[in-house]
C-alpha positions as CSV (number, residue, x, y, z in Angstrom):
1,X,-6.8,37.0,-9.7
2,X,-9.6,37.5,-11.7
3,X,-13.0,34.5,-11.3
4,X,-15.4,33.5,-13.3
5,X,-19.1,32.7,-12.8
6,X,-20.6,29.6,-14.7
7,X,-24.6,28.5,-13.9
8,X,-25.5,25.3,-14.2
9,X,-28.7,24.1,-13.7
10,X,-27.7,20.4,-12.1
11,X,-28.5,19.1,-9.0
12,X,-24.6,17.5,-7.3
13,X,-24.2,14.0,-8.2
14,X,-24.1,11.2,-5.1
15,X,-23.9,8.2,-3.8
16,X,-23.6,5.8,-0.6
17,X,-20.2,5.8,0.7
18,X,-17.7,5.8,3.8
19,X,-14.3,7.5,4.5
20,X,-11.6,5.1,6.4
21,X,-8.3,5.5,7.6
22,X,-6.6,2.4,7.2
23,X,-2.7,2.4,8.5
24,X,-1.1,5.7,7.2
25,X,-3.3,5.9,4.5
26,X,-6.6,7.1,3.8
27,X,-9.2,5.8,1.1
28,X,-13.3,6.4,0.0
29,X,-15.2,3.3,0.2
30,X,-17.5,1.4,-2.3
31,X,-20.2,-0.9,-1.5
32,X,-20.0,-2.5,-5.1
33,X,-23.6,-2.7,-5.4
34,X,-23.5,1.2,-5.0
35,X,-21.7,1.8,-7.9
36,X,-23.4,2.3,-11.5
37,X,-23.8,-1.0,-13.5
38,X,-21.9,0.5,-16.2
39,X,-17.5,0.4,-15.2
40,X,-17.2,3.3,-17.4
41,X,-18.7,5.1,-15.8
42,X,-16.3,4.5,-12.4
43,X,-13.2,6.4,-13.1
44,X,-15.0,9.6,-13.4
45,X,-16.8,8.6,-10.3
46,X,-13.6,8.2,-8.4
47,X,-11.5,10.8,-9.8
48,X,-14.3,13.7,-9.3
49,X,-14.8,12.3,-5.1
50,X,-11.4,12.5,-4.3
51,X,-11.0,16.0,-6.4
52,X,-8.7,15.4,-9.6
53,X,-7.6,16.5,-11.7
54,X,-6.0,19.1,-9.5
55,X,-3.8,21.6,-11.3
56,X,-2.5,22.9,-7.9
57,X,-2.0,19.5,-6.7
58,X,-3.6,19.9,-3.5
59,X,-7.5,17.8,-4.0
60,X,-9.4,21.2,-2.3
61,X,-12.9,20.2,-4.4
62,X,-12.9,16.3,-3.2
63,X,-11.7,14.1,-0.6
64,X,-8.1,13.6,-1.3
65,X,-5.3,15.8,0.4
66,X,-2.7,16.2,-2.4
67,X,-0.3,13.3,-1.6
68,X,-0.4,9.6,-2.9
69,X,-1.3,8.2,0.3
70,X,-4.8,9.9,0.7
71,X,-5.8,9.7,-2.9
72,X,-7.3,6.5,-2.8
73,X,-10.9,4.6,-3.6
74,X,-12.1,0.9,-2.2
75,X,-14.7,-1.0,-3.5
76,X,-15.9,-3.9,-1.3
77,X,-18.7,-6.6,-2.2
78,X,-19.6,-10.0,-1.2
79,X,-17.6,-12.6,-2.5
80,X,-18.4,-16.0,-4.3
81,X,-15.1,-17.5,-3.9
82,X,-15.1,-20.1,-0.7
83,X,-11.6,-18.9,0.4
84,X,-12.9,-15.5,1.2
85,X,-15.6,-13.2,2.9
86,X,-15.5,-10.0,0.7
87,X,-13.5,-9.2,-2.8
88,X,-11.6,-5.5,-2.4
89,X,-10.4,-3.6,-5.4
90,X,-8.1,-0.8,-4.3
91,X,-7.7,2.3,-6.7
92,X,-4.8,4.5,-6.7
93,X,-5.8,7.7,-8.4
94,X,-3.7,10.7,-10.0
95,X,-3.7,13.6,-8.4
96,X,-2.8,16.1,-10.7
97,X,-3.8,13.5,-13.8
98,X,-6.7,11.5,-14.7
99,X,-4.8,8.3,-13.6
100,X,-7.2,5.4,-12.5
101,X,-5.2,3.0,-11.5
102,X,-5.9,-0.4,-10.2
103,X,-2.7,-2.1,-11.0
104,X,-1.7,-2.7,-7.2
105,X,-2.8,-3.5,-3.8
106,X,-2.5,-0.9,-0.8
107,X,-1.4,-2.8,2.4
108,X,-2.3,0.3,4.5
109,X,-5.6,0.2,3.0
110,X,-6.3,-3.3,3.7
111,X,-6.3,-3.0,7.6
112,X,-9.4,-0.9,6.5
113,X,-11.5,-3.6,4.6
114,X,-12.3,-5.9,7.1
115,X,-13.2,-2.9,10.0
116,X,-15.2,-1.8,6.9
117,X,-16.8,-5.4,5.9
118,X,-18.0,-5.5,9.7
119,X,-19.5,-2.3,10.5
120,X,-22.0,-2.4,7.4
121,X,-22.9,-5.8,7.7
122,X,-21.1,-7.7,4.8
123,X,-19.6,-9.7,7.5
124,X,-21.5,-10.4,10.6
125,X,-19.4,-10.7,13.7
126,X,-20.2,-14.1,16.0
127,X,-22.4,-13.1,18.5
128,X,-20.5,-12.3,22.0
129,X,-17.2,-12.6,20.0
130,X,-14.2,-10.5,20.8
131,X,-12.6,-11.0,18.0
132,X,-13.7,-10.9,13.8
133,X,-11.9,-12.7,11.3
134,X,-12.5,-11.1,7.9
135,X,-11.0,-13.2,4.9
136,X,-10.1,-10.9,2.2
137,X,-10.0,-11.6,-1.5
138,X,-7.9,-8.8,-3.3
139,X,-9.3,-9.0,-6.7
140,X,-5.9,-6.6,-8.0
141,X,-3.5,-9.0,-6.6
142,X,-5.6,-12.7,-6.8
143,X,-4.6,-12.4,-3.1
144,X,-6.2,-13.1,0.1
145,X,-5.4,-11.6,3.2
146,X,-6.6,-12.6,6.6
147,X,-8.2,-9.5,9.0
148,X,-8.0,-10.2,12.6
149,X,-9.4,-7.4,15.0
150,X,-11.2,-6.6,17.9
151,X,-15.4,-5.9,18.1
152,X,-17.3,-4.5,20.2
153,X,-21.5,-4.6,19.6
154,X,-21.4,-6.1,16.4
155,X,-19.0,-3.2,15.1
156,X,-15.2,-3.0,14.5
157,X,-13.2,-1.5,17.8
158,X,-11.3,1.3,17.4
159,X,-10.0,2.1,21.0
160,X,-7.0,0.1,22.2
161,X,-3.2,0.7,23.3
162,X,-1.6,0.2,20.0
163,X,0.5,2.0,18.9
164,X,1.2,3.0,14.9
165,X,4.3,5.1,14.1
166,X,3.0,7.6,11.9
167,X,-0.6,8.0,13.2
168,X,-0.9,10.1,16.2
169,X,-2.4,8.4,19.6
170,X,-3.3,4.5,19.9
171,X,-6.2,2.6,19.0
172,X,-7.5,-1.2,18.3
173,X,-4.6,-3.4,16.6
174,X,-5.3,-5.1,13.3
175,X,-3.5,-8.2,12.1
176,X,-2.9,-8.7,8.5
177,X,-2.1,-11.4,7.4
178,X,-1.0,-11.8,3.4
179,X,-1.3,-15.3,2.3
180,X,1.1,-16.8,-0.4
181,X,2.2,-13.0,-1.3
182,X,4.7,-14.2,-3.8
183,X,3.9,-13.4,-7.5
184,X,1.2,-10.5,-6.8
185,X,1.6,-9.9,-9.9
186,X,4.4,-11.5,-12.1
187,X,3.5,-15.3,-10.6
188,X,7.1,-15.5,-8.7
189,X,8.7,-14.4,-6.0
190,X,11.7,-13.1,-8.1
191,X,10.5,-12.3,-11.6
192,X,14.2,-12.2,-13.1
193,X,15.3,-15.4,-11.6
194,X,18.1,-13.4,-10.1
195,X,17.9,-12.3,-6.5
196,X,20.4,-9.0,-7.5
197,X,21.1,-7.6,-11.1
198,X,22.6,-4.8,-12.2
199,X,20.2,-1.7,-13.1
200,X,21.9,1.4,-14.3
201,X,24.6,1.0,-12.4
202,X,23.6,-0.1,-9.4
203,X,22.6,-3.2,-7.4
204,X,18.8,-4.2,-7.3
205,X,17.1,-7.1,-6.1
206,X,13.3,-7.2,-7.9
207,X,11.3,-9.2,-5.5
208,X,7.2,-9.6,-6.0
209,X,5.7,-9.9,-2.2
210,X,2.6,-8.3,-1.5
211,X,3.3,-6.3,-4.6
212,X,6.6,-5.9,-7.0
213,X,8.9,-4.0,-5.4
214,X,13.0,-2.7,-6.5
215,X,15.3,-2.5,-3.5
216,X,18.5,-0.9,-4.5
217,X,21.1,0.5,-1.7
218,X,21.8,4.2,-0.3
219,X,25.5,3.4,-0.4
220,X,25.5,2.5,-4.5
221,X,23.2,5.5,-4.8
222,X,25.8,7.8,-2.7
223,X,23.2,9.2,-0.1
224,X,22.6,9.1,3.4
225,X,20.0,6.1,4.8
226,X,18.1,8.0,7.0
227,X,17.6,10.4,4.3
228,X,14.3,12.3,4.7
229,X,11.2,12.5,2.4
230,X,12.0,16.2,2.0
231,X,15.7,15.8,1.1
232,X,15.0,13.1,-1.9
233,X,12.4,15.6,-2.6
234,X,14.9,18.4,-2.9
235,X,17.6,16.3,-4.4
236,X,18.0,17.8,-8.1
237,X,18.5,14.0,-9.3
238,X,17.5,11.4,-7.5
239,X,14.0,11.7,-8.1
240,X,14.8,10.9,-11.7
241,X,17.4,7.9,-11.1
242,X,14.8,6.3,-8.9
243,X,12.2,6.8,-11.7
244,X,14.5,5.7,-14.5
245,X,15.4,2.4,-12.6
246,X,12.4,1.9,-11.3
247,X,10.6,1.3,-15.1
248,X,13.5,-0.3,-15.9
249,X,13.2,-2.9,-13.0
250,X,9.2,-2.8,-14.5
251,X,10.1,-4.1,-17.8
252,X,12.5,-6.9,-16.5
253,X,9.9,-7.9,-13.8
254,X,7.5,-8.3,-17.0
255,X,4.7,-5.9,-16.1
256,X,5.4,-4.1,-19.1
257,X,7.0,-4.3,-22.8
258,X,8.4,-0.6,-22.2
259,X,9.6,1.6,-19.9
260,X,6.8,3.9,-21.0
261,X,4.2,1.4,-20.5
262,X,5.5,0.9,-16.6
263,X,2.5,1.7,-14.4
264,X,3.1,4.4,-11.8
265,X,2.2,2.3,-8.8
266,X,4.4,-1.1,-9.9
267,X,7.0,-1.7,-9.4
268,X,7.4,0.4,-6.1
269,X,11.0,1.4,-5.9
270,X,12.8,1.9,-2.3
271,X,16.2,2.6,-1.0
272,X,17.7,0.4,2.2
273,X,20.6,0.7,4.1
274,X,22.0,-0.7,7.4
275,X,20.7,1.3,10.5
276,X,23.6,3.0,12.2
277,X,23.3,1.6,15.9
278,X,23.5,-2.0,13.9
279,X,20.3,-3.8,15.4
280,X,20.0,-7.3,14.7
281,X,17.3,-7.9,12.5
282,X,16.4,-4.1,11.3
283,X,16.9,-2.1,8.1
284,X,16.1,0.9,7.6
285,X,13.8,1.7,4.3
286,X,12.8,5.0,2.0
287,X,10.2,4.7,0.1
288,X,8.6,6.1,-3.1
289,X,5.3,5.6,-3.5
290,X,3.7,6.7,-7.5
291,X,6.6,8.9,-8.4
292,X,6.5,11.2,-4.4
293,X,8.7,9.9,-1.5
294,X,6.4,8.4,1.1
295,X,6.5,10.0,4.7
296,X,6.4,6.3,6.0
297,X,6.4,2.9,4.3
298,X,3.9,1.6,2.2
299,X,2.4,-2.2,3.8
300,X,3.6,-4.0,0.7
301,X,6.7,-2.5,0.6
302,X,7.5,-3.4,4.2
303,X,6.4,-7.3,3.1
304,X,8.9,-7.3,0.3
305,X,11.3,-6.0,2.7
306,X,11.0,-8.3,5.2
307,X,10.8,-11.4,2.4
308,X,13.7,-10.1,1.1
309,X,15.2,-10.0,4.4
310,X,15.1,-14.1,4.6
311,X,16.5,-14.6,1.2
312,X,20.6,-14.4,0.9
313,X,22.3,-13.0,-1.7
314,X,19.4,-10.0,-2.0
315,X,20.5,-6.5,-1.2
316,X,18.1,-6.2,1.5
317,X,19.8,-9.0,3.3
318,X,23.1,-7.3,2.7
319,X,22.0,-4.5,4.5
320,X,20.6,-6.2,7.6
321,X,21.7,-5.0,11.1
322,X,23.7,-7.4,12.5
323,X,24.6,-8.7,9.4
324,X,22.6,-11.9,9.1
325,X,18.9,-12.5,9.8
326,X,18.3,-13.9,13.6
327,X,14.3,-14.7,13.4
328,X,11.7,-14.3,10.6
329,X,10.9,-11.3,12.3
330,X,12.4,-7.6,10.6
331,X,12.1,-4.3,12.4
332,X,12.0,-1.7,9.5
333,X,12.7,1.8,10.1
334,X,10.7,4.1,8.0
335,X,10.8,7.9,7.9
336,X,8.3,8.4,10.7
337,X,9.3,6.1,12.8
338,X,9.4,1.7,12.3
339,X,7.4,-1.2,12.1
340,X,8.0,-4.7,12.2
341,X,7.1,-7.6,9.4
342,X,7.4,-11.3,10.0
343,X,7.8,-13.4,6.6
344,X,7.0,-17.1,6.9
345,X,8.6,-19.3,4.7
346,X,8.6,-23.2,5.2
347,X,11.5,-25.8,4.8
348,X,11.7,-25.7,1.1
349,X,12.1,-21.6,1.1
350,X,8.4,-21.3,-0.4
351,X,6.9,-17.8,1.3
352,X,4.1,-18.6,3.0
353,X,2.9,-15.8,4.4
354,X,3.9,-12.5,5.3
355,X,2.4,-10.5,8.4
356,X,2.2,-7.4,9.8
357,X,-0.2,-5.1,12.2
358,X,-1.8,-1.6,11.8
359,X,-4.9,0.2,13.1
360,X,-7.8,1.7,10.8
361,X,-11.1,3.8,12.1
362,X,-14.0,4.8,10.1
363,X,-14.2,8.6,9.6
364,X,-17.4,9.2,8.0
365,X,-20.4,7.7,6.5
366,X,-23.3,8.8,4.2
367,X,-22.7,9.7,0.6
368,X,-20.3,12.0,-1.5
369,X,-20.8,14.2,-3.8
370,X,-19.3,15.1,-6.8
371,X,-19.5,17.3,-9.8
């Protein structure tokens, strides 16, 4: 293969920034006052860090590493609002695209922010605290999320004996809390008005928790549950039913006019089934997350789950191991493993709030370059 030389007399762009691993995801931060004054300037910002477009899909010349989950940007600045310590604006980029999209909230992502908000001093930890409480206004969702976590010397702790399926070894639990996660983005809990609808065939419940999300069944899609993110991979059609009903779900939830005009992260799309062994309380999920099958579960997928979970009638709740729901609480078994989710909803069936725990750990800090 032949290669080609091209001088350029310019000095590598940079600026101020952080790498994070927040749950099973990985994201470049953003202190918003880092950023140029001019937002037009952002996409081409973002999309040159993390190394898109990529022809070859794999990210070599930036940050990213050729999958959804680790082609991600934060920003993070000092909020006004009095509900909240920092606003967060999570980016979802393309990867082999120009895509900038901001459509959505990462769950894994947010177990980053508040680690993030501590260690460079948007947030000051109480002095001789154990804990910090970072409140979390998600500008992409109108959102606010609670961040409760360990410190140690005024910085976020990252050793402790929690353990994340997914991420290899233990280290520091984070609690995230999602306040009033219904209507993320469509302003209810079920967009349609109909907790299950017919989509191409199948069954689908189109819940809006944390973000929108389509649940349809591995039975009515004639595939195994524990099917892996290689075999729907593989599969010569499922990628492409899952697509079709997923922007079909999109324009019924009202986030767009047309299926073309669907966004790629919203509505998430994910098959459930019953787990084999029947455990009360569990279901077991797969994923898609922007058009690949995730090797885990996406945070806000796991909080629809687990809403949908409480509500009857919902496929979700069909599925569930032991066939009713015995406590708020819903293990959820993902392709690397399981997690559990606890949706709060009071005595009139209003979700309160959804929670769930994950681990995050700075990586790097100082500035990246692009070109």
């Amino acid at each position: 293969m032949g290669t080609r030389s091209v001088t350029t007399l310019t000095k590598q762009k940079s600026l101020p920034a952080a790498y994070y691993r927040g749950g099973t995801s990985r994201a470049i931060f953003f202190h918003d006052k880092d950023l140029p004054s001019d937002r037009s300037k952002w996409d081409s910002i973002f999309l040159r860090s993390i190394g898109s477009p990529d022809p070859y899909g794999r990210q070599l010349d930036g940050m990213g590493g050729g999958i959804s989950s680790l082609s991600k940007v934060c920003i993070v600045g000092k909020s006004e609002r009095p509900d909240a310590d920092v606003d967060y604006t999570f980016i979802s980029l393309g990867i082999k695209n120009e895509n900038v999209d901001a459509s959505s909230n990462c769950g894994n992502m947010s177990a980053a922010v508040g680690p993030y908000a501590i260690d460079t001093g948007l947030v000051s930890a109480p002095p001789g605290a154990e804990n910090a409480t970072v409140r979390i206004h998600n500008t992409n969702t109108g959102k606010v999320i609670e961040a409760v976590f360990p410190v140690v010397d005024g910085e976020a702790m990252v050793y402790g004996d929690f353990a994340m399926d997914g991420v290899a070894g233990t280290a520091a639990r984070v609690e995230l809390k999602f306040l009033d996660p219904a209507g993320s983005k469509t302003g209810k809990l079920f967009p349609t008005e109909a907790v299950t609808e017919e989509i191409d065939g199948v069954q689908a419940t189109c819940i809006d928790a944390g973000n929108p999300c389509c649940f349809v069944t591995a039975a009515d899609l004639r595939i195994e549950g524990t099917i892996t993110p290689q075999q729907i991979e593989d599969h010569p059609t499922l990628g492409a039913t899952l697509e079709a009903i997923r922007r079909k779900a999109g324009v019924k939830m009202g986030i767009a006019k047309t299926e073309n005009d669907v966004p790629g992260s919203v509505p998430k799309i994910a098959i459930v089934s019953t787990p084999s062994d029947a455990t009360k309380n569990s279901l077991v999920v797969r994923a898609m997350s922007v058009g690949q099958p995730h090797k885990a579960i996406p945070v806000t997928v796991a909080l629809a789950a687990a809403s949908a979970a409480n509500v009857n009638g919902t496929v979700v709740a069909d599925c569930l191991g032991g066939g009713s729901l015995v406590s708020p609480e819903v293990t959820i078994n993902h392709a690397s493993g399981s997690l559990v989710v606890a949706a709060d909803f009071d005595t009139t069936r209003t979700l309160r709030s959804a929670t769930v725990f994950r681990t995050a750990r700075r990586l790097m800090e100082g500035r990246v370059f692009w070109k």
